[in-house]
HTML snippet that shows the backbone in 3Dmol.js (N, CA, C, O; Angstrom):
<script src="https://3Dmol.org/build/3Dmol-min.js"></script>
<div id="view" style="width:600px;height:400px;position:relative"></div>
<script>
const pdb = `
ATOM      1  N   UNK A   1      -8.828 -22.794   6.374  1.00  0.00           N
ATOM      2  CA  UNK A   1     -10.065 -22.085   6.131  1.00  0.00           C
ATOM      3  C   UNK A   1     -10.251 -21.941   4.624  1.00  0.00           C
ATOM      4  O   UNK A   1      -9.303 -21.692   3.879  1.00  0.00           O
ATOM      5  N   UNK A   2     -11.432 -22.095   4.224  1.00  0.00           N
ATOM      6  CA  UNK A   2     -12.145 -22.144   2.827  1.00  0.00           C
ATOM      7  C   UNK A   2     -11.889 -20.645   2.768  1.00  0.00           C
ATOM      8  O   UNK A   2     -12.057 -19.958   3.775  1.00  0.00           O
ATOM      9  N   UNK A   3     -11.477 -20.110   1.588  1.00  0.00           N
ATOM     10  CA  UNK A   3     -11.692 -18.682   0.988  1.00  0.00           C
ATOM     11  C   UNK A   3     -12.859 -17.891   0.670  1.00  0.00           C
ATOM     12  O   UNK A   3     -13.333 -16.766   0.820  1.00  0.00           O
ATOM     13  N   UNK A   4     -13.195 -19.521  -0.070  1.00  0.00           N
ATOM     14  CA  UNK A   4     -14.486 -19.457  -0.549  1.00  0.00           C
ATOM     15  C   UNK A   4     -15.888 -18.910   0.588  1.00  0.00           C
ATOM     16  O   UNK A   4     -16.877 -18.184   0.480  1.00  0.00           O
ATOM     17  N   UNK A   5     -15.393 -19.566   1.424  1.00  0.00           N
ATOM     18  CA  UNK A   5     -16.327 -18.938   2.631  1.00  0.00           C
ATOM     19  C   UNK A   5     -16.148 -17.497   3.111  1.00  0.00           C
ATOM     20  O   UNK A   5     -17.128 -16.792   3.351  1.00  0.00           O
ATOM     21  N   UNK A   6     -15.045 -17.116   3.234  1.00  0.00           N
ATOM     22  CA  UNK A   6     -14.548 -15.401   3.253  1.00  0.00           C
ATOM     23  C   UNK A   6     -15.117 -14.566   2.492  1.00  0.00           C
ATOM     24  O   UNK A   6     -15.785 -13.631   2.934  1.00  0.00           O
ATOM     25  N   UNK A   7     -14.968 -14.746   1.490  1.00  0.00           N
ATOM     26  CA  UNK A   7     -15.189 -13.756   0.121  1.00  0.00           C
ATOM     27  C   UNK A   7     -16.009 -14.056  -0.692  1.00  0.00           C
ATOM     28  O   UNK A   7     -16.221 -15.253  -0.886  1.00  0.00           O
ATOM     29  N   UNK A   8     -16.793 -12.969  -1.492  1.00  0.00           N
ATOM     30  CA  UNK A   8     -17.883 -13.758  -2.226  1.00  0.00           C
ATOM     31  C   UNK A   8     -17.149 -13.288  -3.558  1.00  0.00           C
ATOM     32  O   UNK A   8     -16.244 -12.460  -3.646  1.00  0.00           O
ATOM     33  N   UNK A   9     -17.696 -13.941  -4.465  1.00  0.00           N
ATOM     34  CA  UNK A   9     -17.153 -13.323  -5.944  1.00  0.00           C
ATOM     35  C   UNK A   9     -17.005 -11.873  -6.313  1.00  0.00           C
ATOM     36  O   UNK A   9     -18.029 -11.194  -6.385  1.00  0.00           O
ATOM     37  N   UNK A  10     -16.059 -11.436  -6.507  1.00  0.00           N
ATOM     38  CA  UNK A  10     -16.125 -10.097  -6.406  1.00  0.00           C
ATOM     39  C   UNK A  10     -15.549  -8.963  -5.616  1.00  0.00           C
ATOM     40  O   UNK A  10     -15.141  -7.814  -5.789  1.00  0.00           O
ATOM     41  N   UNK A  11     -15.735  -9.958  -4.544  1.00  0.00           N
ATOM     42  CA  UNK A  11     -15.603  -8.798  -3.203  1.00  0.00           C
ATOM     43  C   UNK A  11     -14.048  -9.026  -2.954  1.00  0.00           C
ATOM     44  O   UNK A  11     -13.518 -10.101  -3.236  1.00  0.00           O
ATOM     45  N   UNK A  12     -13.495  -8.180  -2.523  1.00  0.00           N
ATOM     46  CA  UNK A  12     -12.369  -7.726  -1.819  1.00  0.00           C
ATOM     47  C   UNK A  12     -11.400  -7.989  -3.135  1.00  0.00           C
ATOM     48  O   UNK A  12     -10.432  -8.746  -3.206  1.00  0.00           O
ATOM     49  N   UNK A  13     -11.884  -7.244  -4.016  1.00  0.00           N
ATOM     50  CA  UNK A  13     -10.639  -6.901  -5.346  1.00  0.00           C
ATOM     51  C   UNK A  13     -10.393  -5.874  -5.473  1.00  0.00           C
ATOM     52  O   UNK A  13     -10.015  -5.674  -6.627  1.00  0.00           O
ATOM     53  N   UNK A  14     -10.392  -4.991  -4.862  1.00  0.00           N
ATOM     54  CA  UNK A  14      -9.834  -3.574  -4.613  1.00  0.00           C
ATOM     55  C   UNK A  14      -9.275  -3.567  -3.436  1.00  0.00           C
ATOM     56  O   UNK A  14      -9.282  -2.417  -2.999  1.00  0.00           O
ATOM     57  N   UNK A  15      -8.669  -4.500  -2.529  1.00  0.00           N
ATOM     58  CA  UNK A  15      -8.106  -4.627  -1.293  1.00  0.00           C
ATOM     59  C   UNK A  15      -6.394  -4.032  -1.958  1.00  0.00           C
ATOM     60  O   UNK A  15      -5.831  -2.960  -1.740  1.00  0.00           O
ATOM     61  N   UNK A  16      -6.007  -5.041  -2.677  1.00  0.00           N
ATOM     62  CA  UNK A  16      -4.570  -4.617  -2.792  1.00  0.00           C
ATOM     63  C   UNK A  16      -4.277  -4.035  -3.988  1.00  0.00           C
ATOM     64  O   UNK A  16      -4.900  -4.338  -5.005  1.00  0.00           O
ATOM     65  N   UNK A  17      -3.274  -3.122  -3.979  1.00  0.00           N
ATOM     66  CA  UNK A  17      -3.550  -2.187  -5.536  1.00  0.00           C
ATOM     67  C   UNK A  17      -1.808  -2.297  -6.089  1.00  0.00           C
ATOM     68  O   UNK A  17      -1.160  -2.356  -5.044  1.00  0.00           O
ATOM     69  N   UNK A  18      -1.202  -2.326  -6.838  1.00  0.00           N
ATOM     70  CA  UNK A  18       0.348  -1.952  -7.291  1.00  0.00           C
ATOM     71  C   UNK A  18       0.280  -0.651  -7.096  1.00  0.00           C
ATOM     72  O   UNK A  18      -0.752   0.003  -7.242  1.00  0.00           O
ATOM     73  N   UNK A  19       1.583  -0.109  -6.690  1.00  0.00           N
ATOM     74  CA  UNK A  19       1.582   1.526  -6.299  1.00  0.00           C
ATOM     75  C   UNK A  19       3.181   2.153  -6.292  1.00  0.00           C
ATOM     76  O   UNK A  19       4.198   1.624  -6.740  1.00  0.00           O
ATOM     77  N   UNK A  20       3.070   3.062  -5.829  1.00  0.00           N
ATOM     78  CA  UNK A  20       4.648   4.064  -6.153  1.00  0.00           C
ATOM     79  C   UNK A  20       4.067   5.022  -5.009  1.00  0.00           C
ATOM     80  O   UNK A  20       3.072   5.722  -4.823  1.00  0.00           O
ATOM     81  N   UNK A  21       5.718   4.514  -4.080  1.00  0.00           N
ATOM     82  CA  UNK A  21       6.137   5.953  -3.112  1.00  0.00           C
ATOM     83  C   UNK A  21       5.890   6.661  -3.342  1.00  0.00           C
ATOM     84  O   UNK A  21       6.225   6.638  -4.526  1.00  0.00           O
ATOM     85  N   UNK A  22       5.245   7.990  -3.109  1.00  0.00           N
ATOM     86  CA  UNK A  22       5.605   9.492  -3.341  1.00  0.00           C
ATOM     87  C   UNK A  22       6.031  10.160  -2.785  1.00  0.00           C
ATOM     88  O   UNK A  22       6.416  11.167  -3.379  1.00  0.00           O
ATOM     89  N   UNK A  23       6.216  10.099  -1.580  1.00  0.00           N
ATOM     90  CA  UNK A  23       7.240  10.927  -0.203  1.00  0.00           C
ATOM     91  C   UNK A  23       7.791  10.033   0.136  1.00  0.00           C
ATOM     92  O   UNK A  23       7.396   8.867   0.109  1.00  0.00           O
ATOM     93  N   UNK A  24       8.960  10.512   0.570  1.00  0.00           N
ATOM     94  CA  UNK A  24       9.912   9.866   1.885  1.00  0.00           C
ATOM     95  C   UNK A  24       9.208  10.144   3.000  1.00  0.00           C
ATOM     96  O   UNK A  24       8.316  10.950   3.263  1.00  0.00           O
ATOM     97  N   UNK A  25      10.063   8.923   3.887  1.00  0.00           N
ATOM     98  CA  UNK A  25       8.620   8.524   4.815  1.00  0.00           C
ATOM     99  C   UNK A  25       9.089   9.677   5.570  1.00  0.00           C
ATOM    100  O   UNK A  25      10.225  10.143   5.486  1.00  0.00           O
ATOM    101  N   UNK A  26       7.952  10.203   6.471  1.00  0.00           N
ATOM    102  CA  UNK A  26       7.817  10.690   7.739  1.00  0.00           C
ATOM    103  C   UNK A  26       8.888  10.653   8.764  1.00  0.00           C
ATOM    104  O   UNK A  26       9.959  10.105   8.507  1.00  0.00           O
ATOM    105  N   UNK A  27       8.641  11.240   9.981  1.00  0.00           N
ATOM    106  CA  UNK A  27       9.167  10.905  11.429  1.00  0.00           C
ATOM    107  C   UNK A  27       8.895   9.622  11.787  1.00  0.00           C
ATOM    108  O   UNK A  27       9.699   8.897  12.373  1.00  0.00           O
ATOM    109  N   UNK A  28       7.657   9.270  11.419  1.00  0.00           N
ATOM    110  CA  UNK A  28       6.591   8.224  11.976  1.00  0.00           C
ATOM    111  C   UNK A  28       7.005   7.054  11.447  1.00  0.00           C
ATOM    112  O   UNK A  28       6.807   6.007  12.064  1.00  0.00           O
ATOM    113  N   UNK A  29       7.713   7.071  10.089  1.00  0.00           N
ATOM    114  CA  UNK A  29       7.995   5.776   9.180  1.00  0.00           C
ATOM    115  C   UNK A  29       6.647   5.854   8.328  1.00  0.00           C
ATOM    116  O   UNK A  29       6.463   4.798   7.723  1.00  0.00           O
ATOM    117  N   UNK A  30       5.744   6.721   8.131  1.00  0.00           N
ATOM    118  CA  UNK A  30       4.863   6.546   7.066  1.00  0.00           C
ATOM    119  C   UNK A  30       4.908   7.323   5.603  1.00  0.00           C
ATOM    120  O   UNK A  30       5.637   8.272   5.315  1.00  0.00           O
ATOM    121  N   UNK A  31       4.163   6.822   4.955  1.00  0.00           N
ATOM    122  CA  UNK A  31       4.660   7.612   3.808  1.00  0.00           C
ATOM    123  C   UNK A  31       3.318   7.875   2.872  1.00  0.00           C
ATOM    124  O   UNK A  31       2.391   7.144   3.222  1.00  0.00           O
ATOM    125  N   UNK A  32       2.933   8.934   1.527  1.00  0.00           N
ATOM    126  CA  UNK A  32       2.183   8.833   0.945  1.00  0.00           C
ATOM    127  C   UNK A  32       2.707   8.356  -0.430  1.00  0.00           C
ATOM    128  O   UNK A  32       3.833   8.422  -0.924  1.00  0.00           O
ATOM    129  N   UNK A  33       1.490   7.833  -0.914  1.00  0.00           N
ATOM    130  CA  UNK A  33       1.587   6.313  -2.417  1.00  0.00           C
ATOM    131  C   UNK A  33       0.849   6.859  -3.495  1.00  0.00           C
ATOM    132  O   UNK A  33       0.151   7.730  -2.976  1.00  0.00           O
ATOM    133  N   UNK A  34       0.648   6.830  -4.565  1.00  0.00           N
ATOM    134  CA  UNK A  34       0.035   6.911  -5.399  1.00  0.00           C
ATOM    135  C   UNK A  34      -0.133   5.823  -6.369  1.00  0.00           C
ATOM    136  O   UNK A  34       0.840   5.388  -6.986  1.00  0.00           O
ATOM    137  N   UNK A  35      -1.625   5.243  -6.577  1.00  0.00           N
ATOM    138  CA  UNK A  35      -1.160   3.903  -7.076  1.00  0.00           C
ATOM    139  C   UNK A  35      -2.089   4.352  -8.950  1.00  0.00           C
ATOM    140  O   UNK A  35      -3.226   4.613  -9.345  1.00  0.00           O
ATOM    141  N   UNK A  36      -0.940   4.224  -9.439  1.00  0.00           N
ATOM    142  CA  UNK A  36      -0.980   4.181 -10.852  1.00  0.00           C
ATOM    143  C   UNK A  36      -1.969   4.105 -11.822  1.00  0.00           C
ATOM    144  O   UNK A  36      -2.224   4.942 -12.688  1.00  0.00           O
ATOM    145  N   UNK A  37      -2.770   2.515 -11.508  1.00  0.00           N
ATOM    146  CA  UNK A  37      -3.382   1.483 -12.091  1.00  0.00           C
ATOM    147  C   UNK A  37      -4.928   2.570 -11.741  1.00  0.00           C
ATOM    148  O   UNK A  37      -5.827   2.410 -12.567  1.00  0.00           O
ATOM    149  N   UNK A  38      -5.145   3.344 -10.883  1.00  0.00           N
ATOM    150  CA  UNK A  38      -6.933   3.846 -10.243  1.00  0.00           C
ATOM    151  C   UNK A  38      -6.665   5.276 -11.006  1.00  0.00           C
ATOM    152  O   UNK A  38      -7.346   5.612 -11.974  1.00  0.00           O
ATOM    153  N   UNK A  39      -5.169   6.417 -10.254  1.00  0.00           N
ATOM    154  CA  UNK A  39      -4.455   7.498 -10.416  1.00  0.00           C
ATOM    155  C   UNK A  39      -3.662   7.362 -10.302  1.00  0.00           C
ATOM    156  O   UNK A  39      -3.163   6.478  -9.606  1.00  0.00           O
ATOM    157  N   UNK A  40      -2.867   8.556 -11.229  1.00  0.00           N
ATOM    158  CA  UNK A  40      -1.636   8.892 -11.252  1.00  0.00           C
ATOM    159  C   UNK A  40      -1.525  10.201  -9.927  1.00  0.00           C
ATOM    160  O   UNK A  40      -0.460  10.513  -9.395  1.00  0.00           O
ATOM    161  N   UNK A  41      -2.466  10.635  -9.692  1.00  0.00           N
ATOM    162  CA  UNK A  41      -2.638  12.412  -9.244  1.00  0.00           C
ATOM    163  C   UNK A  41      -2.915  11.736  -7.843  1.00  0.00           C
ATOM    164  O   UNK A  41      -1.850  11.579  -7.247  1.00  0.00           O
ATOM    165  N   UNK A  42      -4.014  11.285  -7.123  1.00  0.00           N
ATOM    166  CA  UNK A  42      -4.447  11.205  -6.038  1.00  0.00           C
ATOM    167  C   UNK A  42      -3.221  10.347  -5.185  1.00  0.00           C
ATOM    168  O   UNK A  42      -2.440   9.507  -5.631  1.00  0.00           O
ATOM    169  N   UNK A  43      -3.340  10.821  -3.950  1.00  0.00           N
ATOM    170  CA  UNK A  43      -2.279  10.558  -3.084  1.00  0.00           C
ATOM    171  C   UNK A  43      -3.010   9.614  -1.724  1.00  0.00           C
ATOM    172  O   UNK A  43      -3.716   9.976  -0.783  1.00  0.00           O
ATOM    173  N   UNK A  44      -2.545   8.452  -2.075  1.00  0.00           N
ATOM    174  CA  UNK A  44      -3.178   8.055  -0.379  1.00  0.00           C
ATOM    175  C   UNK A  44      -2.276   7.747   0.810  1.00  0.00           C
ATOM    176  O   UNK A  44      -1.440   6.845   0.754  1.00  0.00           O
ATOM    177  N   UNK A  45      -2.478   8.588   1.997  1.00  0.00           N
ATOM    178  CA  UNK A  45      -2.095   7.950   3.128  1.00  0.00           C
ATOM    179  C   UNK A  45      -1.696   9.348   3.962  1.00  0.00           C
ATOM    180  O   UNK A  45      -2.382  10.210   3.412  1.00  0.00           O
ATOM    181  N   UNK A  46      -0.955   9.957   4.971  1.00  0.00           N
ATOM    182  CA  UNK A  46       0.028   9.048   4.710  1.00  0.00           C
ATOM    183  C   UNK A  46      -0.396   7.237   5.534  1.00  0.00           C
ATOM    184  O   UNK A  46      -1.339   6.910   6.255  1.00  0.00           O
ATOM    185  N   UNK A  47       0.719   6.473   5.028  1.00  0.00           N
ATOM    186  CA  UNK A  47       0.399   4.971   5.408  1.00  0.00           C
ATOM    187  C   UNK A  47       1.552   4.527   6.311  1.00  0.00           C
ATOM    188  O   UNK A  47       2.714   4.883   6.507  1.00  0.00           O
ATOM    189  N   UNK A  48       0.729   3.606   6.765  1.00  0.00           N
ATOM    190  CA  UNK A  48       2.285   2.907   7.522  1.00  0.00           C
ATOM    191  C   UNK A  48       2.829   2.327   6.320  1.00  0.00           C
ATOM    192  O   UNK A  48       2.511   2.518   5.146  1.00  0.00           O
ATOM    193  N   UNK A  49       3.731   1.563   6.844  1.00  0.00           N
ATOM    194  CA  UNK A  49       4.836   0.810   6.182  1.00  0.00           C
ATOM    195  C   UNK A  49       5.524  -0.271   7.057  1.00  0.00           C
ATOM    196  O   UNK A  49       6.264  -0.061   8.018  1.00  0.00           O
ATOM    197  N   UNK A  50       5.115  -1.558   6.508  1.00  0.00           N
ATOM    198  CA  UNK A  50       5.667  -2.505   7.013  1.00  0.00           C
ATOM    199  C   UNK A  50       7.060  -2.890   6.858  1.00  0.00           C
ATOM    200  O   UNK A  50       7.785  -2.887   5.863  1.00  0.00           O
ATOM    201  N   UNK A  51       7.310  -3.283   8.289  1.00  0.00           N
ATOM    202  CA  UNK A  51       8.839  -2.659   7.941  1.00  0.00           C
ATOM    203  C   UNK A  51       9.962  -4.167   7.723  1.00  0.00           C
ATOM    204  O   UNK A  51       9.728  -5.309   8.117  1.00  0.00           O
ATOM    205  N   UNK A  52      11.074  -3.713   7.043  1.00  0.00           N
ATOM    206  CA  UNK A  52      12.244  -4.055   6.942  1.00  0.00           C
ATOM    207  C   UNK A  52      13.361  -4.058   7.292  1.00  0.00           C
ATOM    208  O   UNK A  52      14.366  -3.720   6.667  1.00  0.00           O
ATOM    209  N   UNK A  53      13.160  -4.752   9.149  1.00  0.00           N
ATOM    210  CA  UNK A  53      14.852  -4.293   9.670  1.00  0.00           C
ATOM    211  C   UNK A  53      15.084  -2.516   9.517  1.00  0.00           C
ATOM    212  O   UNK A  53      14.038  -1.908   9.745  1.00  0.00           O
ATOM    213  N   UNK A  54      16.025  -1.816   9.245  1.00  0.00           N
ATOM    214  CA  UNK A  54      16.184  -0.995   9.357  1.00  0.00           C
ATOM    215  C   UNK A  54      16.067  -0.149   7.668  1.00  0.00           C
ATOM    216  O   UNK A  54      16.370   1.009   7.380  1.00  0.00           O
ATOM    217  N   UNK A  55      15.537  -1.209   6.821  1.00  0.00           N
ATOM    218  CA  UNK A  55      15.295  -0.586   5.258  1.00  0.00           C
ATOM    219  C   UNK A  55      14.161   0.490   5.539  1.00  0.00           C
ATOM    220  O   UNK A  55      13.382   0.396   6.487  1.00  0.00           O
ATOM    221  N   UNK A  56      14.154   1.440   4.685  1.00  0.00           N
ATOM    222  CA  UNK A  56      12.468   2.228   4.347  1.00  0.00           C
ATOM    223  C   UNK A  56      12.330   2.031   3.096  1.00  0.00           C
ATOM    224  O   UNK A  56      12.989   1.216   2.450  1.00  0.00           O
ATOM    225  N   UNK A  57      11.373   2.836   2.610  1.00  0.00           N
ATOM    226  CA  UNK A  57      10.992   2.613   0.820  1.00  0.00           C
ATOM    227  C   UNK A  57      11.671   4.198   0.767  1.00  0.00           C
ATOM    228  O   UNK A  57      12.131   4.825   1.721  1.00  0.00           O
ATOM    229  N   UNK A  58      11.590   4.583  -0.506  1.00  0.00           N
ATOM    230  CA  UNK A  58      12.260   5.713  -0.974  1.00  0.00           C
ATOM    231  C   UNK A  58      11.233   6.427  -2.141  1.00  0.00           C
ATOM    232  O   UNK A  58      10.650   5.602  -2.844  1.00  0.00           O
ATOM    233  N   UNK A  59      10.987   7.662  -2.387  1.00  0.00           N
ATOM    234  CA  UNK A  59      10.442   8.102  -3.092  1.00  0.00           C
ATOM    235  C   UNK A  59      10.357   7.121  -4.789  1.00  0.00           C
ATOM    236  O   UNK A  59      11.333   6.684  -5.398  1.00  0.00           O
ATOM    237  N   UNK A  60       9.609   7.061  -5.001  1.00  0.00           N
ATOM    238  CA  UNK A  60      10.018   6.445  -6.399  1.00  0.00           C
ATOM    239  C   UNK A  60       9.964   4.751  -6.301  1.00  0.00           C
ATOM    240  O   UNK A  60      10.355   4.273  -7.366  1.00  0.00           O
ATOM    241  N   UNK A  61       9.633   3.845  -5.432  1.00  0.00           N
ATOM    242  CA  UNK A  61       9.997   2.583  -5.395  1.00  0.00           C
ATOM    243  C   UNK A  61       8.842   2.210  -5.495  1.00  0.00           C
ATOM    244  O   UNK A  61       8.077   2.998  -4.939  1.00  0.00           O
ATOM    245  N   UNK A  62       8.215   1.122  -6.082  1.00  0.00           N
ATOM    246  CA  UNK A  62       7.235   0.582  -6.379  1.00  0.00           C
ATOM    247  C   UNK A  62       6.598  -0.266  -5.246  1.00  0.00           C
ATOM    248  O   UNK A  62       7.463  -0.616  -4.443  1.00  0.00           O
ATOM    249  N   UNK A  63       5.565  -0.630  -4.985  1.00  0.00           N
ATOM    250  CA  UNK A  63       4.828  -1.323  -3.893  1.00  0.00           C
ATOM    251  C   UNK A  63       3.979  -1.589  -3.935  1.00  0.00           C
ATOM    252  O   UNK A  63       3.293  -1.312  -4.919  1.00  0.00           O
ATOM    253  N   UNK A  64       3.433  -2.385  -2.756  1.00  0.00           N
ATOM    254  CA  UNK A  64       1.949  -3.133  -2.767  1.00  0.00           C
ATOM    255  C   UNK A  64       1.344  -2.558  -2.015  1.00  0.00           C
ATOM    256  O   UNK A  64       1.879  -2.532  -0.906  1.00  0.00           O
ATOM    257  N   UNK A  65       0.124  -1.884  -2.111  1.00  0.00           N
ATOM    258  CA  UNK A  65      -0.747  -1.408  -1.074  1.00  0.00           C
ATOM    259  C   UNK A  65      -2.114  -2.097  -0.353  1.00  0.00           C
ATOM    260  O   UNK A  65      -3.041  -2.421  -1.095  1.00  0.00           O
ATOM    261  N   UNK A  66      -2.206  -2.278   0.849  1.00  0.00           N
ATOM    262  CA  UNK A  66      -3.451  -3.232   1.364  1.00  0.00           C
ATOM    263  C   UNK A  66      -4.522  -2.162   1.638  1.00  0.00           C
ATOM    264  O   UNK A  66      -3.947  -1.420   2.434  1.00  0.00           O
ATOM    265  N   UNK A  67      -5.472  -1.775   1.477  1.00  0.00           N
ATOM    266  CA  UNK A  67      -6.614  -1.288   1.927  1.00  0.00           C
ATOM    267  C   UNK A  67      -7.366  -2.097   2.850  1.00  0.00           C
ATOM    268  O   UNK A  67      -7.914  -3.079   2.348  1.00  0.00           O
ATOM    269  N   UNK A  68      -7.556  -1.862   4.407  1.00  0.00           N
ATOM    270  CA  UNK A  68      -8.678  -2.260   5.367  1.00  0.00           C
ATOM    271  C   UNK A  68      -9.492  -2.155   5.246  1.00  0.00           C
ATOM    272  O   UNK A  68      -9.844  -1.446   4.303  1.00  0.00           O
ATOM    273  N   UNK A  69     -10.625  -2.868   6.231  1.00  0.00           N
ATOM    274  CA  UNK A  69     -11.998  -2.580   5.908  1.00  0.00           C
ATOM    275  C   UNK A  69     -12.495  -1.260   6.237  1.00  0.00           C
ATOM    276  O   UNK A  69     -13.695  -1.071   6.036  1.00  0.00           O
ATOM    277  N   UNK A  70     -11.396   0.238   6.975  1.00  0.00           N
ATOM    278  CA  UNK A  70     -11.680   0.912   6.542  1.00  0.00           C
ATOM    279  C   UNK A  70     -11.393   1.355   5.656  1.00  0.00           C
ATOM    280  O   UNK A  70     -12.194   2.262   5.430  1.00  0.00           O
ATOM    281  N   UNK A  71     -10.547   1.284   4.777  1.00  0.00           N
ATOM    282  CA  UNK A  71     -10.098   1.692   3.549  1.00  0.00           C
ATOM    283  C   UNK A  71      -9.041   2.644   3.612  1.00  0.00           C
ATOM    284  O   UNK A  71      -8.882   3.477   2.719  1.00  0.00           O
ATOM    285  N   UNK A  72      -8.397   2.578   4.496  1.00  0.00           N
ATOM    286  CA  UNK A  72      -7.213   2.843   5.235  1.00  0.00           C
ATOM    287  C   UNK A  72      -5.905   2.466   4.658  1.00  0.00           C
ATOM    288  O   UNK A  72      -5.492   1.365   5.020  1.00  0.00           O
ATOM    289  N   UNK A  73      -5.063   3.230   3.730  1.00  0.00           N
ATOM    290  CA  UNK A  73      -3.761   2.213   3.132  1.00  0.00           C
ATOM    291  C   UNK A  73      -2.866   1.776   3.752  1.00  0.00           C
ATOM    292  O   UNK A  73      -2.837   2.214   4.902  1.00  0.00           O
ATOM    293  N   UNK A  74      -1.628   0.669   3.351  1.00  0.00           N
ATOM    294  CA  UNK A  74      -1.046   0.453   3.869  1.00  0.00           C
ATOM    295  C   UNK A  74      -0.104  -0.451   3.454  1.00  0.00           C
ATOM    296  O   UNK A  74      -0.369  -1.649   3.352  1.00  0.00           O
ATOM    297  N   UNK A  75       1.228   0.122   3.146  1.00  0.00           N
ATOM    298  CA  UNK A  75       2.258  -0.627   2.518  1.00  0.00           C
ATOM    299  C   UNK A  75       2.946  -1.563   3.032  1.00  0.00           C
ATOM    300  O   UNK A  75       3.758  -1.408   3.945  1.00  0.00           O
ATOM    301  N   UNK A  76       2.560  -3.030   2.263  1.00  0.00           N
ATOM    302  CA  UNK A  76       3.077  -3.937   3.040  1.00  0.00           C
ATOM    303  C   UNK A  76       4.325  -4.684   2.254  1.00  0.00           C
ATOM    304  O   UNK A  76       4.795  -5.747   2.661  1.00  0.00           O
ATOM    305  N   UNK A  77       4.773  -4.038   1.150  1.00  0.00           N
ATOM    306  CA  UNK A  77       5.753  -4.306   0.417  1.00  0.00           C
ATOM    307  C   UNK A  77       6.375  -3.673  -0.364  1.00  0.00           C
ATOM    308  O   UNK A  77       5.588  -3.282  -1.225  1.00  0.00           O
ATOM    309  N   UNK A  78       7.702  -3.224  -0.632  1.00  0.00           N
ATOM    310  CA  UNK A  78       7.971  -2.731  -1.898  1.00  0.00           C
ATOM    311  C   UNK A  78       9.457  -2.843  -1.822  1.00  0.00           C
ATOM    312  O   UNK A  78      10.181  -3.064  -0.852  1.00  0.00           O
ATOM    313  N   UNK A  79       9.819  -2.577  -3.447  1.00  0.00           N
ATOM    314  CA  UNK A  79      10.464  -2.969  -3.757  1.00  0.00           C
ATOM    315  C   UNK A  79      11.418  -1.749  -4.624  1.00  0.00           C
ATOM    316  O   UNK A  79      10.697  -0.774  -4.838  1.00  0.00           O
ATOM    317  N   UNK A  80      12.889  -1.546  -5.191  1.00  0.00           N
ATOM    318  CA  UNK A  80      13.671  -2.093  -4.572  1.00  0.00           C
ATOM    319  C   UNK A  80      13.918  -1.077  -3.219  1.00  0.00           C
ATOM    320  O   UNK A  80      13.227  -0.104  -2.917  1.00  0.00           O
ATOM    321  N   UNK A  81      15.436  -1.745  -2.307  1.00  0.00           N
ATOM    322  CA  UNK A  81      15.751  -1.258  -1.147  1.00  0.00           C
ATOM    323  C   UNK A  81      16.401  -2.469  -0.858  1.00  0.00           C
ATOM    324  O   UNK A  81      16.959  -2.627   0.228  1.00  0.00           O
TER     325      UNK A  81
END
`;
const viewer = $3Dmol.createViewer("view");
viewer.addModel(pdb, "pdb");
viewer.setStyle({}, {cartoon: {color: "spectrum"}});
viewer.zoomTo();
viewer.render();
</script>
């Protein structure tokens, strides 16, 4: 599939953001992020977290966050662990 056909110029560049844990996750395995690069202060989620075998993320670990088309976060990477 063409990209080009997906997306128009512009659009969907606020989908994924660089970000930092801010809680340890939940019961649930979710956690809230704060991504740097928009705020330092605002907190989104809590989010799932895509998981790693039996790894979690940890307060403090850096990550990738996906925003849906509802705008819904959601950590689909981070690093270390």
């Amino acid at each position: 599939m063409d990209l080009g056909a997906v997306f128009t110029p512009g659009e969907g560049e606020d989908n994924l953001r660089g970000g930092k844990i801010a809680t340890e996750p939940d019961s649930d395995g979710r956690v809230e992020v704060v991504t740097p690069g928009f705020s330092d202060d605002l907190r989104h989620g809590p989010c799932p977290v895509m998981p790693r075998g039996e790894l979690m993320p940890k307060r403090g670990d850096r990550c990738l966050v996906a925003f849906d088309e509802g705008r819904r976060p959601w950590v689909i990477a981070w690093e270390p662990a």
